[in-house]
C-alpha positions in Angstrom: -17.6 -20.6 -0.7 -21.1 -21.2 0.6 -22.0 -17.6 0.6 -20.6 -14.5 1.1 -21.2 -14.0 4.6 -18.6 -17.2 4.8 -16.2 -15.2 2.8 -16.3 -11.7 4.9 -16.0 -14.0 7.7 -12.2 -16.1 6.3 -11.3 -12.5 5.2 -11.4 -10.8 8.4 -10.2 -14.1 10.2 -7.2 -13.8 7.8 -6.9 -10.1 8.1 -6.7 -10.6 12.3 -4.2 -13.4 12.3 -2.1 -11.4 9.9 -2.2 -7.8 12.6 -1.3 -9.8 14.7 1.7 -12.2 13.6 3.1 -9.2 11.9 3.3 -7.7 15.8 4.4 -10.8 17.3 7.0 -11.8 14.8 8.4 -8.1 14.8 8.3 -8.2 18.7 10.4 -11.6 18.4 13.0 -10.2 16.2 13.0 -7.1 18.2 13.6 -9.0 21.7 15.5 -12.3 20.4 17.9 -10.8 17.6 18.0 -6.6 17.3 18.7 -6.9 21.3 21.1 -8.9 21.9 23.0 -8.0 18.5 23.1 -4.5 19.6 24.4 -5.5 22.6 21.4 -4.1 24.4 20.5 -5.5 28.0 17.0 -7.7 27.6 13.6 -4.9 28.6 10.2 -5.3 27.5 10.2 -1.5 27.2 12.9 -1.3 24.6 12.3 -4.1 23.0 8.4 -2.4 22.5 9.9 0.5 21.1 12.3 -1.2 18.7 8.8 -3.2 18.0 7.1 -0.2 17.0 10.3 1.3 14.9 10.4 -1.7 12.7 6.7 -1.8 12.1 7.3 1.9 11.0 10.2 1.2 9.0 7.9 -1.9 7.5 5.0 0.8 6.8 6.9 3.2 4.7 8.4 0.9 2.7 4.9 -0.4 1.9 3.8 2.9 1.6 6.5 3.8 -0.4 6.7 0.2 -2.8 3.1 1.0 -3.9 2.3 3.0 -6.7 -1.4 5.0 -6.8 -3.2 4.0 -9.5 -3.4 6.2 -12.6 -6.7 8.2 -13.9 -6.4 7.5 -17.6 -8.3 4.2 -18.5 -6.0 3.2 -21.4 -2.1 3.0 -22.0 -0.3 6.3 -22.9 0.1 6.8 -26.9 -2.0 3.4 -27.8 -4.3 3.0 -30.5 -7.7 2.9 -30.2 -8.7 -0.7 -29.8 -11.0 -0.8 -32.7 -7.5 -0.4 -34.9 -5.2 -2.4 -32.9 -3.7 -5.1 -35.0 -3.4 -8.7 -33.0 -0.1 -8.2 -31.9 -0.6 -4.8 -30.5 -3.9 -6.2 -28.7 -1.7 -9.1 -27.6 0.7 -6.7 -26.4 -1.9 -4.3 -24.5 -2.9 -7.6 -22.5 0.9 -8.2 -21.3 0.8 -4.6 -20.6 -2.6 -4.9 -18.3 -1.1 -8.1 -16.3 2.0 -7.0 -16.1 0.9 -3.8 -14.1 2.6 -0.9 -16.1 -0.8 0.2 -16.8 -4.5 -0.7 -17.1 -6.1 -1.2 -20.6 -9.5 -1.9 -19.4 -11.5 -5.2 -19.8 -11.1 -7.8 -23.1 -15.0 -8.0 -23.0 -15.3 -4.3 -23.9 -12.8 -4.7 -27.0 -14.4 -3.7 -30.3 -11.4 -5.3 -32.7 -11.7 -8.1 -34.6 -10.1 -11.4 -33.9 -9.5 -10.3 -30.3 -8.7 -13.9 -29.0 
């Protein structure tokens, strides 16, 4: 990137086109497929509200996929780092990545022969 006025500006382009192809795509299943499968007689008006049900139905399963982060820094019944053999730091990394919980950065890690 050139600076980060450049990047601000792709993000919020990207955020835009993302509101809004979420809406149309969802309108397009709503009118082209939901309809007509139901049975349902083609209306802008229903097919808005069956619009706006799926983009609920969309939002709390988002809502309710993502896990809040927890308050504790480290993983629950780990070793200090400073006594951590290699395979347990190892293992603490896997842990980080793989999103079970956050061990801090490698850069802060006291132990010797970390990487």
């Amino acid at each position: 990137m050139a600076n980060p006025k450049v990047g601000w500006g792709f993000g919020w382009l990207t955020f835009c086109y993302l509101a809004i192809a979420v809406v149309a795509v969802d309108n397009a299943l709503a009118s082209q497929a939901l309809m007509p499968l139901a049975g349902l007689r083609p209306d802008e008006g229903t097919a808005r509200l069956i619009t706006l049900a799926v983009l609920l139905v969309q939002t709390l399963l988002a809502v309710a996929s993502t896990r809040p982060p927890s308050r504790s820094t480290t993983c629950r019944g780990s070793a200090p780092a400073a006594r951590r053999s290699r395979r347990s730091c190892a293992t603490g990394s896997v842990r980080r990545w793989s999103g079970r919980c956050w061990s801090g950065s490698r850069s802060r890690s006291s132990a010797p022969g970390w990487w």
